[in-house]
N, C-alpha and C positions, 0 to 999 in steps of 0.2 A: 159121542162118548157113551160106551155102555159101562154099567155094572154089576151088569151077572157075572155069575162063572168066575171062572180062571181066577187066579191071585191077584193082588195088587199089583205086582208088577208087571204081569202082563197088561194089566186094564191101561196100565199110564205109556206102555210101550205103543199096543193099539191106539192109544189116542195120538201122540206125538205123528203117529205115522200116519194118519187119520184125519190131518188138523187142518185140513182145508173146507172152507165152508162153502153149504150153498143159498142160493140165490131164491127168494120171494117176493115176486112185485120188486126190482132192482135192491131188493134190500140184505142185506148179508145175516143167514139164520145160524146162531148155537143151537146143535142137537144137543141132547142129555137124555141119553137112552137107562131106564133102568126099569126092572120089574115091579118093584112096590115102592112105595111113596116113602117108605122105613129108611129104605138102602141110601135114601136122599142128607139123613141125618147121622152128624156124630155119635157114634152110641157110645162114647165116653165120657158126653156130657151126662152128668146126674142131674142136668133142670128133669123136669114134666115132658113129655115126648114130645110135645106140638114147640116147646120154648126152644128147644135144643140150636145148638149151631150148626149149620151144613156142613156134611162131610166133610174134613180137611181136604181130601184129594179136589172134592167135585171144588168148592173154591179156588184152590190153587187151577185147577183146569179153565174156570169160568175168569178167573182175572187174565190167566194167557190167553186165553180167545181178546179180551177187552184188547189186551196188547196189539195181537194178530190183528185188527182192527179197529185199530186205534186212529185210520186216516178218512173212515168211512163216519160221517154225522151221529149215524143212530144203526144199530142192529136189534135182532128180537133174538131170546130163548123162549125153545119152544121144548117143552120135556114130555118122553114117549113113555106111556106106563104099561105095562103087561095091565095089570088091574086099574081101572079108574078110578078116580078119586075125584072131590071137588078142589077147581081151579085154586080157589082161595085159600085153601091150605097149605098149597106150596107157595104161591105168591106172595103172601103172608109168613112166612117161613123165609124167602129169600128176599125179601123188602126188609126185615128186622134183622137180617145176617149183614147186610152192606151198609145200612144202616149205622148201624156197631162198628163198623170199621172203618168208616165217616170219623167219628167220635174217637175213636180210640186215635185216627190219623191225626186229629186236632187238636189233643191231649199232646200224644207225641211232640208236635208241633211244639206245644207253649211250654213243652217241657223243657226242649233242645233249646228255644229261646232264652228262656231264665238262666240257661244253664250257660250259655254265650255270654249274655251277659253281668252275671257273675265273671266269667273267667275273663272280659274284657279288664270288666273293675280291677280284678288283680294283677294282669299282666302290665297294666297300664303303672299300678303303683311299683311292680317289680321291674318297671323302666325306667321309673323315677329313681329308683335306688341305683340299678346298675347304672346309669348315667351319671349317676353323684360317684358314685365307688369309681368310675373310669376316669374321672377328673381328678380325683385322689390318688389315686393308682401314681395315673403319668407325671404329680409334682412329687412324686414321693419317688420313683423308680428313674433313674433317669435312662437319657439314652434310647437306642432303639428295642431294648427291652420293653423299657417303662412305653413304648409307642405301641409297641407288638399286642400288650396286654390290654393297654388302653382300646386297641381296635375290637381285639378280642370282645372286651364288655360290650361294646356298642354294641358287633353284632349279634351276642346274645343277646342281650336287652330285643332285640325285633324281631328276635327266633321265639320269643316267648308269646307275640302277638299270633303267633301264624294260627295256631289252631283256632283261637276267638275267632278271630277275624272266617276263618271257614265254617265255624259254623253258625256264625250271625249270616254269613252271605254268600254260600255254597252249599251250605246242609238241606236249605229251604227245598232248595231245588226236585230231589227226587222225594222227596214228602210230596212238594206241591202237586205233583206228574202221578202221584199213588193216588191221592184223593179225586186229582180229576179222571183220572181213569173208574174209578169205585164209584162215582158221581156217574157214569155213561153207564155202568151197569145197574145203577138202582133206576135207573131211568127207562133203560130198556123192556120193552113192551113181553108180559111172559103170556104164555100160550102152553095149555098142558093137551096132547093127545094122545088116542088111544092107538095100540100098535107098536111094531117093531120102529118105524117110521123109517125113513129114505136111508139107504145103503150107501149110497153114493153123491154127492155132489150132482144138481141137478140143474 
């Protein structure tokens, strides 16, 4: 992945087209090709320059690579600078960026949760009611009216569980699969050199 030159949209078409990785000691490598250590950072964040968040492209980039290999145990990034810099600056930089998005995944999490169960708590009392109100209903209405309407409440009364019920135990799911993905990238081994570095899949 570079980011010199051209526009952004070319930089993310080059990559898409691009996105095949290659090989180190059997191990599968993300390139991140850029001239200065700068280009690596948000410049819309107003922290202090070293605090800042990575790029939004180059993350969004770095999480599809995790995806692209998501079957392989372990990968390295390895980032190619026109000017060198010390290791630990970028490393440092992308260890507090995924980091953060650990955290923020987590949050998310207990938030979705709370928020399930709250809306179990009330769909549950709003089954209590529409199952009182359909008993009601059918000695008050007679006939297959009072039966029609009576079905009716039940089955609202269970349509009201659906959403609870998906996000206490369906929502978890692509949370749990964002964090362990973001987990294999804060894991993964970085390596910064000097150069254009490899053109092609090797």
């Amino acid at each position: 992945m570079s980011f010199r030159n051209h526009g952004r949209r070319a930089k993310i078409a080059g990559m898409i087209e691009h996105s095949r990785y290659r090989f180190e000691n059997d191990e599968p490598v993300v390139d991140v090709r850029v001239g200065t250590i700068e280009q690596l950072f948000d410049n819309r964040d107003p922290a202090p320059f070293r605090e800042r968040d990575l790029d939004p492209e180059l993350s969004e980039y770095l999480v599809d690579a995790g995806e692209d290999l998501w079957g392989h145990d372990r990968f390295r990034v390895v980032f190619w600078l026109d000017k060198p810099c010390r290791p630990s600056e970028i490393e440092q930089a992308y260890r507090a960026h995924f980091t953060d998005k650990i955290e923020r995944n987590k949050r998310t999490r207990r938030r979705r949760r709370r928020t399930g169960q709250v809306a179990l708590v009330l769909a549950l009392a709003l089954i209590v009611a529409l199952l009182s109100f359909a008993q009601f209903v059918a000695s008050l209405v007679p006939g297959s009216l009072g039966t029609g309407l009576k079905e009716g409440l039940v089955i609202s009364s269970w349509v009201v569980m659906w959403r609870p019920v998906e996000t206490l135990i369906y929502d978890w799911i692509p949370t749990r699969h964002e964090r362990k993905l973001v987990e294999k990238l804060l894991d993964a081994p970085i390596e910064v050199r000097a150069g254009d570095g490899p053109s092609a899949k090797t």
